[in-house]
MMTF fields as JSON, N, C-alpha, C and O atoms, coordinates in Angstrom:
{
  "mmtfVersion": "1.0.0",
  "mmtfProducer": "UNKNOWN",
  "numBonds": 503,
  "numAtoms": 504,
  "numGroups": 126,
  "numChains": 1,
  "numModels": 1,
  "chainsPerModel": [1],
  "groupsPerChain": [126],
  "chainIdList": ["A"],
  "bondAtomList": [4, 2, 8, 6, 12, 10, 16, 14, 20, 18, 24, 22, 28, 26, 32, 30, 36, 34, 40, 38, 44, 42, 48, 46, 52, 50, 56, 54, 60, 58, 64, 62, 68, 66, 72, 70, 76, 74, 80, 78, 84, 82, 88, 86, 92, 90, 96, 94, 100, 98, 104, 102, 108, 106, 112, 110, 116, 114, 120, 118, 124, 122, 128, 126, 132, 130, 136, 134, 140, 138, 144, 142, 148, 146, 152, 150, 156, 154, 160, 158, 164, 162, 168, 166, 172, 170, 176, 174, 180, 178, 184, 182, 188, 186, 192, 190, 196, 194, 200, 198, 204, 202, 208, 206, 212, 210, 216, 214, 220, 218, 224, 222, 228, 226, 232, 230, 236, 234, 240, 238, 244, 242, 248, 246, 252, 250, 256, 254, 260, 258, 264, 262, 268, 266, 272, 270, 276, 274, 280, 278, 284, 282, 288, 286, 292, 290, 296, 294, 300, 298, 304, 302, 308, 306, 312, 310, 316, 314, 320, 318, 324, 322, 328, 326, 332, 330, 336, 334, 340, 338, 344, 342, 348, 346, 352, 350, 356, 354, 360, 358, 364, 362, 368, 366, 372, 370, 376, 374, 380, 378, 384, 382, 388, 386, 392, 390, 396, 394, 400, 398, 404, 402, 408, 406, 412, 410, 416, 414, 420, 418, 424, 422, 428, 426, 432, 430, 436, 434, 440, 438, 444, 442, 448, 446, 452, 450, 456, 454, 460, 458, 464, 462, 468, 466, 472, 470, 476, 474, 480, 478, 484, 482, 488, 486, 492, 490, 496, 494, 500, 498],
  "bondOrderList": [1, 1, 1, 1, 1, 1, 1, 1, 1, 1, 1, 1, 1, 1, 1, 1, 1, 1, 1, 1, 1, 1, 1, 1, 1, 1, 1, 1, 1, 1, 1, 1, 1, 1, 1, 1, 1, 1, 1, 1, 1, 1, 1, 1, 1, 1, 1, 1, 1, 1, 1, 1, 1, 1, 1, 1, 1, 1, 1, 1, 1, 1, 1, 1, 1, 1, 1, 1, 1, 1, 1, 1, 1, 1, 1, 1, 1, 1, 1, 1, 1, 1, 1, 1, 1, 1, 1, 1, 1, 1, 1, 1, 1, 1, 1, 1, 1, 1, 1, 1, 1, 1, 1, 1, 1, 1, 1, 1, 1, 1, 1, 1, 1, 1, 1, 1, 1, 1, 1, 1, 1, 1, 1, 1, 1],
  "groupList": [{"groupName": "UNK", "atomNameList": ["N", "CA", "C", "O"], "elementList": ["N", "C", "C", "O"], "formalChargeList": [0, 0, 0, 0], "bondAtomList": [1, 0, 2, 1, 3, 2], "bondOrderList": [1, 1, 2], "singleLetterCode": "X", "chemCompType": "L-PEPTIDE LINKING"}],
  "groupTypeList": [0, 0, 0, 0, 0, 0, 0, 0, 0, 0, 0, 0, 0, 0, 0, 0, 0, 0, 0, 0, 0, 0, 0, 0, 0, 0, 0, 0, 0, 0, 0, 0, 0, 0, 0, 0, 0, 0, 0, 0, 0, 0, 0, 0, 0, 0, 0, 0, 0, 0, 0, 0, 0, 0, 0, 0, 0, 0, 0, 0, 0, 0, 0, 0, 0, 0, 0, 0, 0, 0, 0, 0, 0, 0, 0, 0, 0, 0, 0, 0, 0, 0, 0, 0, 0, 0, 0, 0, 0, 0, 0, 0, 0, 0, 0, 0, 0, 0, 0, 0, 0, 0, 0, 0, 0, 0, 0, 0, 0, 0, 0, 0, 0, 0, 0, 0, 0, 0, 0, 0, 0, 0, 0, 0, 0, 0],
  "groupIdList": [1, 2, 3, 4, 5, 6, 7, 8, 9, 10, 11, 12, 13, 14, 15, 16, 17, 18, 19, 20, 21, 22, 23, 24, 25, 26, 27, 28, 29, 30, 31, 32, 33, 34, 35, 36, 37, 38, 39, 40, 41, 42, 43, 44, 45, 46, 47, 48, 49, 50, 51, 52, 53, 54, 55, 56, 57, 58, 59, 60, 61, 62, 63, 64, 65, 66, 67, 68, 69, 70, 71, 72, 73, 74, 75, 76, 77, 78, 79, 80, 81, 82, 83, 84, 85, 86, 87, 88, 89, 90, 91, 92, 93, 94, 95, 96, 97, 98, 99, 100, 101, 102, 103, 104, 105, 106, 107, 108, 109, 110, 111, 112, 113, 114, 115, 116, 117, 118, 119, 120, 121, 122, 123, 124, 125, 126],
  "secStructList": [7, 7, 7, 7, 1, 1, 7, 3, 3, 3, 3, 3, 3, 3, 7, 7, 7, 6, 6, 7, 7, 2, 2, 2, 2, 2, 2, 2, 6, 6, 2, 2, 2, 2, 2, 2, 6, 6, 7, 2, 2, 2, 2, 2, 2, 7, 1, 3, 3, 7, 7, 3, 3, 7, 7, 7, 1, 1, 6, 6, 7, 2, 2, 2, 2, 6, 6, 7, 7, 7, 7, 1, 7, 7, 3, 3, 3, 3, 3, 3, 3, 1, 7, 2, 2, 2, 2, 2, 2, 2, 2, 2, 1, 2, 2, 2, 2, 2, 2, 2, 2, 2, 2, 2, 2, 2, 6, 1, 7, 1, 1, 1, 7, 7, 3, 3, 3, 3, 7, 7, 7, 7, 1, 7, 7, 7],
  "xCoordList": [41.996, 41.853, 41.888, 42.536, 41.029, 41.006, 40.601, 39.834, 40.826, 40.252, 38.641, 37.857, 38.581, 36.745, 35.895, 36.441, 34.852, 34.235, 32.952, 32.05, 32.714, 31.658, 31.837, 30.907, 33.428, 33.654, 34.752, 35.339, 34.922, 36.498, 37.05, 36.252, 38.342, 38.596, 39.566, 40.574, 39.331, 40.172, 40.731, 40.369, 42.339, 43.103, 43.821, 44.174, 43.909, 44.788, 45.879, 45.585, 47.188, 48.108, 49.069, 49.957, 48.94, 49.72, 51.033, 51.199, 51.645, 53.024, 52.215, 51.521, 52.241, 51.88, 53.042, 53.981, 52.92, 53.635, 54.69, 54.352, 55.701, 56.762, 56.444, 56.653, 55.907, 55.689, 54.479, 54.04, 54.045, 52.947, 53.116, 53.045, 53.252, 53.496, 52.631, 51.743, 52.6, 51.852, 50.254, 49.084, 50.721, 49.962, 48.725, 47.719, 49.099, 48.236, 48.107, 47.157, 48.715, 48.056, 46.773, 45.608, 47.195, 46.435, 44.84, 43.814, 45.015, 43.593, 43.127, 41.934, 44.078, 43.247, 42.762, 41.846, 42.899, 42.505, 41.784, 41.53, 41.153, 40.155, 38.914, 37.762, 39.261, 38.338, 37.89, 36.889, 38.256, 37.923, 37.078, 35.973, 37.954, 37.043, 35.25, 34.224, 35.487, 33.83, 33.362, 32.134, 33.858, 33.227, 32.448, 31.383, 33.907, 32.977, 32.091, 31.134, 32.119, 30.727, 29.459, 28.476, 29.489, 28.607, 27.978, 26.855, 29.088, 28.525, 27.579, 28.011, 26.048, 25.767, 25.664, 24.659, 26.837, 27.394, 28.3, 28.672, 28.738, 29.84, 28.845, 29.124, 27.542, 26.898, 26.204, 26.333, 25.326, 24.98, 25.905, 25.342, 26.936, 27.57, 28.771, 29.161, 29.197, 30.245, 29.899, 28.992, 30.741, 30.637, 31.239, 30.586, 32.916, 33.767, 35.057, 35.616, 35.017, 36.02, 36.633, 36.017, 38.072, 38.83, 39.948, 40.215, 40.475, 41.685, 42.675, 42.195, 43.648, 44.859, 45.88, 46.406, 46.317, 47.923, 48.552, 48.291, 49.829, 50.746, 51.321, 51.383, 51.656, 52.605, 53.66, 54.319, 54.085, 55.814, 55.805, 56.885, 54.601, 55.101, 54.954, 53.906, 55.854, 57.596, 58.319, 58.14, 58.991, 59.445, 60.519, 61.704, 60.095, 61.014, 61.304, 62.153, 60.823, 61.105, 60.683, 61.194, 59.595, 58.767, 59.388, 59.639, 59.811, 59.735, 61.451, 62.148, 61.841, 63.587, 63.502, 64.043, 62.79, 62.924, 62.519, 63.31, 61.868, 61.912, 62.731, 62.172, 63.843, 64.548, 63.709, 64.196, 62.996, 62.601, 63.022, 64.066, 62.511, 63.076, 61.604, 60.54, 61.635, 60.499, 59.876, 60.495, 58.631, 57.729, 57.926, 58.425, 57.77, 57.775, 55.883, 55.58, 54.884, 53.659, 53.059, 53.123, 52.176, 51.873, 50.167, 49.929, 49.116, 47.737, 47.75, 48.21, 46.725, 46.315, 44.384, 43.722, 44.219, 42.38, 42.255, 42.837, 41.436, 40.738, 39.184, 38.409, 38.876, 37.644, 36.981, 37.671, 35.922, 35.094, 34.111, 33.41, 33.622, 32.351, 32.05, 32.959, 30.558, 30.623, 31.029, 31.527, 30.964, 31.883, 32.485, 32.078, 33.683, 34.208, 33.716, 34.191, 32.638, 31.889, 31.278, 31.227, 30.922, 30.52, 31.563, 31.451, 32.338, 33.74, 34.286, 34.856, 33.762, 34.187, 33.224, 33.686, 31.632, 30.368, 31.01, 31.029, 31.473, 31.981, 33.087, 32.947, 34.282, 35.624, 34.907, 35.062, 34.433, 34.025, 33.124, 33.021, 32.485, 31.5, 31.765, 32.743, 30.872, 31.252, 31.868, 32.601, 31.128, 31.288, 32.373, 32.808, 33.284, 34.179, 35.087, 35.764, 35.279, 36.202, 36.472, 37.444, 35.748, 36.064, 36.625, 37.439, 36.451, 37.158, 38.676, 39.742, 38.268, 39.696, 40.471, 41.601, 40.606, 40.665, 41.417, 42.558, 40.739, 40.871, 42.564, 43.531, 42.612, 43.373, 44.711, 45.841, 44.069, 45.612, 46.356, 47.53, 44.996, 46.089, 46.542, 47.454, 45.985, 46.308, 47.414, 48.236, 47.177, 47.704, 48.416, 49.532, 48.51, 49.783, 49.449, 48.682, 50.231, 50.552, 50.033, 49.781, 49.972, 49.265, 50.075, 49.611, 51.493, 53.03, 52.434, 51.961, 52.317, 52.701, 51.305, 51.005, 50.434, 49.155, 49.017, 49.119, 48.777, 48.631, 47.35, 46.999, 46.621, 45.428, 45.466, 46.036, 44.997, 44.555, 43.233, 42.762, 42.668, 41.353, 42.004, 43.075, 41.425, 42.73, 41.183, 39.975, 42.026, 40.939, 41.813, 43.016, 40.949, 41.946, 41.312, 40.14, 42.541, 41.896, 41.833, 42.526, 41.179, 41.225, 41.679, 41.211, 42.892, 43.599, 43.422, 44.237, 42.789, 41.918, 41.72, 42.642, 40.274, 39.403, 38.208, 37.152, 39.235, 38.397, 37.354, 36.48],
  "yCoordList": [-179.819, -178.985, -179.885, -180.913, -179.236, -180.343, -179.942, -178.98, -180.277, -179.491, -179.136, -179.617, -177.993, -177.863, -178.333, -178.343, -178.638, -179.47, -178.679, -179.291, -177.393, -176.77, -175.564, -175.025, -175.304, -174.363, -175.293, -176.047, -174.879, -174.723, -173.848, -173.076, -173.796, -172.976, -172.808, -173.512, -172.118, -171.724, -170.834, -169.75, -171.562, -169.945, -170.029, -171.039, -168.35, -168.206, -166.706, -165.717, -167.175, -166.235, -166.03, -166.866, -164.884, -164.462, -162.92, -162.075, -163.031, -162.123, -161.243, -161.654, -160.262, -159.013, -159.184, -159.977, -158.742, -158.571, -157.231, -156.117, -157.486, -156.87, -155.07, -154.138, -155.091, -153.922, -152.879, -152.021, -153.312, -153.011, -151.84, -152.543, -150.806, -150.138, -150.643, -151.309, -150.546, -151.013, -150.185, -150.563, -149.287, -148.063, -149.018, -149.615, -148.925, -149.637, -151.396, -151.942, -151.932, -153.2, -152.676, -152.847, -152.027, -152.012, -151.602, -152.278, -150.271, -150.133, -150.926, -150.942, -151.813, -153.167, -153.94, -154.572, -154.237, -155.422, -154.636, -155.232, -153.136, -152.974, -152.929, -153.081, -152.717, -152.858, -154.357, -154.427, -155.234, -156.693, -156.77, -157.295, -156.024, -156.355, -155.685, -156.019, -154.859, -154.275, -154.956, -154.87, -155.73, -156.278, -157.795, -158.354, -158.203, -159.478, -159.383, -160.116, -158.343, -157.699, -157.808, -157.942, -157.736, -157.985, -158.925, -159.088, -159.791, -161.417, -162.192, -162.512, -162.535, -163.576, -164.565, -165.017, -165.339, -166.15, -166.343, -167.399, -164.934, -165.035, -165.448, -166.288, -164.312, -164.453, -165.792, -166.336, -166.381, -167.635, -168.716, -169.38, -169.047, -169.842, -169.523, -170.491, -168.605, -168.071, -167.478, -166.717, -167.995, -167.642, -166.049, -165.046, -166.1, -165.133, -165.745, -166.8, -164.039, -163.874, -162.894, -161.833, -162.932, -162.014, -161.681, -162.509, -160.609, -160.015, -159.482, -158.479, -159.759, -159.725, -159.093, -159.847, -157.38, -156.765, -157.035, -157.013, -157.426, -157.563, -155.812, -155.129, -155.381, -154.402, -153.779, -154.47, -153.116, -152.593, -151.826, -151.698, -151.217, -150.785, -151.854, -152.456, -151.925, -151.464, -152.126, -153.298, -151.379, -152.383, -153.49, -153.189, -154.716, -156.08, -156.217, -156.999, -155.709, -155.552, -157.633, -158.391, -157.541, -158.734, -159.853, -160.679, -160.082, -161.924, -161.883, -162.871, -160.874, -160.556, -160.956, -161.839, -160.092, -159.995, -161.589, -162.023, -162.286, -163.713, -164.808, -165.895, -164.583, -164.997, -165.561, -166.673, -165.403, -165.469, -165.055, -164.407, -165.217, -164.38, -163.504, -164.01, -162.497, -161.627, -162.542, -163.374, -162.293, -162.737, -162.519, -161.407, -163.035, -162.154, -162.261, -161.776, -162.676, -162.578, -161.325, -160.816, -160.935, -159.178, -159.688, -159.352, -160.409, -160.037, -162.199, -163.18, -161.727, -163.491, -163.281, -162.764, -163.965, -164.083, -165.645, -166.656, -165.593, -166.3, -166.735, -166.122, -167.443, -167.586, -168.926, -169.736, -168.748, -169.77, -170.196, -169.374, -171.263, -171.724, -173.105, -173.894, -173.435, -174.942, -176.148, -177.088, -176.295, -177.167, -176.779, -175.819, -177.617, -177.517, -177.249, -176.629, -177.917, -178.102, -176.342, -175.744, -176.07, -174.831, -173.784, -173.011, -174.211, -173.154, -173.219, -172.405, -174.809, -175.336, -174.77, -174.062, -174.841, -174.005, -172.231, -171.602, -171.92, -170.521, -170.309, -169.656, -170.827, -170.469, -171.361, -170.703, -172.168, -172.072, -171.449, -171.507, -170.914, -170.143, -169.242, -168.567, -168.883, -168.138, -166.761, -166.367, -165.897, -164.971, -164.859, -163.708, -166.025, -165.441, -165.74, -164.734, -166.752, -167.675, -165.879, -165.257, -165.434, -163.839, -163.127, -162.355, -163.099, -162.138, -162.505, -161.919, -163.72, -164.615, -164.521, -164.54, -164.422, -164.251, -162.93, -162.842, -162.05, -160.22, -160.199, -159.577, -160.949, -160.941, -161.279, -160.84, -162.55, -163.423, -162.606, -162.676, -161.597, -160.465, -159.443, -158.885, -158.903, -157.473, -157.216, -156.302, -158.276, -158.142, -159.239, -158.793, -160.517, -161.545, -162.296, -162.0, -163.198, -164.954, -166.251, -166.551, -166.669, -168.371, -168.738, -169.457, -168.268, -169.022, -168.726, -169.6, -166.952, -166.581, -166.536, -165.365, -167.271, -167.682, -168.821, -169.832, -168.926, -170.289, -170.625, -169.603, -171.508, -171.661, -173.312, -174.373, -173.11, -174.531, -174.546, -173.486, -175.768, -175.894, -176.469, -177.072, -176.3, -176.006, -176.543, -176.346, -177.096, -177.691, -176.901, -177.138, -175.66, -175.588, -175.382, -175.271, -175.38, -175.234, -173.551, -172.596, -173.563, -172.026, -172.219, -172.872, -171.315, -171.595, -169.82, -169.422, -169.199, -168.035, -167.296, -166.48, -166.817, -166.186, -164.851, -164.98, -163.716, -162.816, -162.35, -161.666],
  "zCoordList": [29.15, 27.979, 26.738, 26.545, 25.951, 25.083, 23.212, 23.184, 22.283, 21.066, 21.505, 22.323, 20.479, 20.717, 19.445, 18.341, 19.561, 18.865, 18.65, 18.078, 19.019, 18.859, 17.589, 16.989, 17.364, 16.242, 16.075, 16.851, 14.16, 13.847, 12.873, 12.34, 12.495, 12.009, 10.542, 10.479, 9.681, 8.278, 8.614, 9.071, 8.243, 8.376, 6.787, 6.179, 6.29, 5.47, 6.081, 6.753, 5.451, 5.803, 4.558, 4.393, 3.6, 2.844, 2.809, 3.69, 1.663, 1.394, 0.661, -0.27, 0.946, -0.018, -1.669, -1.594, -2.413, -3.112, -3.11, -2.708, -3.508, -3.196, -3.414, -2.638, -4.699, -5.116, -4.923, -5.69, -3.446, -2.629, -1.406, -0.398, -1.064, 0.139, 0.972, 0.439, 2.083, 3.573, 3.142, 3.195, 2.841, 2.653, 1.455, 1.838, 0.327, -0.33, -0.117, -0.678, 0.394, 0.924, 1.696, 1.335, 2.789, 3.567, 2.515, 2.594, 1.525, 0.931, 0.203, -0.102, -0.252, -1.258, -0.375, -0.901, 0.735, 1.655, 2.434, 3.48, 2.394, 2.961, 2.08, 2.486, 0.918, -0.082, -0.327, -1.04, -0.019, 0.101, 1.253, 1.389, 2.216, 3.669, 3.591, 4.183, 2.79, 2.144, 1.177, 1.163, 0.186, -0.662, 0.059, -0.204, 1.389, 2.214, 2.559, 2.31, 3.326, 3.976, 3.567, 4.296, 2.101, 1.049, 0.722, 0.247, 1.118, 0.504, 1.53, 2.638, 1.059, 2.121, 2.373, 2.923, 2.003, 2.293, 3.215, 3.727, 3.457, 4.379, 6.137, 6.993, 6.072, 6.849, 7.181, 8.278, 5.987, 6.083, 6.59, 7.46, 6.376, 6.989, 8.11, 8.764, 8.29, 8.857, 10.622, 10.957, 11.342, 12.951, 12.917, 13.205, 12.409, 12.417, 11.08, 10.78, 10.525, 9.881, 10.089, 10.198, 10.213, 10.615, 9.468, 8.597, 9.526, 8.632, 9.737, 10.265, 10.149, 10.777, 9.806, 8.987, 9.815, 9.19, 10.154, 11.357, 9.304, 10.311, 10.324, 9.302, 11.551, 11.783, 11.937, 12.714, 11.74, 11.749, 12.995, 13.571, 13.577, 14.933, 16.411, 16.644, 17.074, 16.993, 15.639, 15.309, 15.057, 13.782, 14.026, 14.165, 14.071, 14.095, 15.783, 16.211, 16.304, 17.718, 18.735, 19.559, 17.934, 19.055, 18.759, 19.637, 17.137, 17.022, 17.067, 16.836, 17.326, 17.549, 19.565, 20.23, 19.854, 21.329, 21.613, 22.45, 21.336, 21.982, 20.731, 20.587, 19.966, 19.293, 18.036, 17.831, 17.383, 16.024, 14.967, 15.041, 13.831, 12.582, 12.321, 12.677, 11.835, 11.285, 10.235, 9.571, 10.173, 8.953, 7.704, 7.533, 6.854, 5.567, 5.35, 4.26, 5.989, 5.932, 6.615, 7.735, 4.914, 6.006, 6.609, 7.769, 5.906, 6.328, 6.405, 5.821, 7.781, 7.934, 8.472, 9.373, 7.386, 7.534, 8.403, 8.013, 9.553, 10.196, 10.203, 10.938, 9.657, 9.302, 10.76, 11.379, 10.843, 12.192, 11.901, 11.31, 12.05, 11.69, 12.257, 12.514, 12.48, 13.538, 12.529, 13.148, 11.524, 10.554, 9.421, 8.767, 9.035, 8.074, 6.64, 5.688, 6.835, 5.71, 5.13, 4.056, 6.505, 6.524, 5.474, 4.523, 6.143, 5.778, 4.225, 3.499, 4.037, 2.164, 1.422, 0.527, 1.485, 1.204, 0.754, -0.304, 2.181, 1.684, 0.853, -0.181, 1.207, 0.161, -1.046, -2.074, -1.243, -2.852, -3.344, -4.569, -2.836, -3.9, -4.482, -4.159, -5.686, -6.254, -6.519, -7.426, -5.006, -4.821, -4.158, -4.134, -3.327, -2.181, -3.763, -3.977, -4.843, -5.592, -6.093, -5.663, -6.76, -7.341, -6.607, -7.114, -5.348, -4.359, -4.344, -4.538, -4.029, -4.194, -5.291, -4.804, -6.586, -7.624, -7.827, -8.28, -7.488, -7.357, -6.376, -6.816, -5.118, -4.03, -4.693, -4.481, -5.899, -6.242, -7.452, -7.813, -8.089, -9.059, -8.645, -9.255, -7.424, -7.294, -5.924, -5.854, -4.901, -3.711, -3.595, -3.329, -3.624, -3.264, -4.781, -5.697, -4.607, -5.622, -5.08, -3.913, -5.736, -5.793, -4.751, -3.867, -4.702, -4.098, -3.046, -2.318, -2.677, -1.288, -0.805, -0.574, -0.588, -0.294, 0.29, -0.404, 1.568, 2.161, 2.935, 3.524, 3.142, 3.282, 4.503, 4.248, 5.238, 5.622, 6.544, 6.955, 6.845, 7.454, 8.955, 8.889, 10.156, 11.46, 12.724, 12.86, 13.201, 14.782, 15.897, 16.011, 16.962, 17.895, 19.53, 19.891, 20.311, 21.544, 22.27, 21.918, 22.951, 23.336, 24.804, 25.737, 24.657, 26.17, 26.631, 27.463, 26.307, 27.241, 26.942, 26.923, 26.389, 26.025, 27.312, 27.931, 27.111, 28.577, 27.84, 28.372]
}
């Protein structure tokens, strides 16, 4: 097994802001998820992008049951593409930088925003 070299991947994983219900996170970040949709850019360069909520059902149950601490991260975007380059093309342009922009006033902070560009292996895919 070994890294793959045919995709890779951008992940970002942010904190909602405090003063957010689940309820409206969830509709601001679906309203993003329609405005991506939009962009073709996302299409032009992009394999897969994903938006990951985190959930409360069971509440605190999973990362307790194998001794963890709970997250304080509610939504994690996965983005795929056969290069990096690909993936820099998209998070800078103009259209995702505004989206982006929109995300950092209304739904998290600069702080609670984390971003990195990620090589991985796939240990099983049905």
């Amino acid at each position: 097994m070994s890294l793959r070299t045919d995709r890779v991947r951008a992940i970002g994983i942010f904190k909602a802001r405090a003063t957010l219900t689940p309820e409206q996170l969830r509709e601001l970040a679906m309203k993003n998820v329609a405005t991506l949709k939009q962009l073709p850019i996302i299409e032009e360069n992009l394999l897969k992008y994903e938006v990951s909520f985190k959930t409360e059902q069971p509440s605190g149950t999973l990362a307790s049951e194998i001794g963890l601490r709970e997250t304080d991260f509610s939504i994690m975007i996965l983005i795929e593409a056969v290069s990096h380059e690909k993936i820099r093309a998209t998070v800078t342009h103009e259209s995702y930088r505004k989206l982006l922009a929109g995300a950092l006033e209304h739904i998290t902070t600069l702080e609670d925003f984390h971003f990195f560009p990620a090589e991985f292996v796939t240990v099983l895919d049905k």
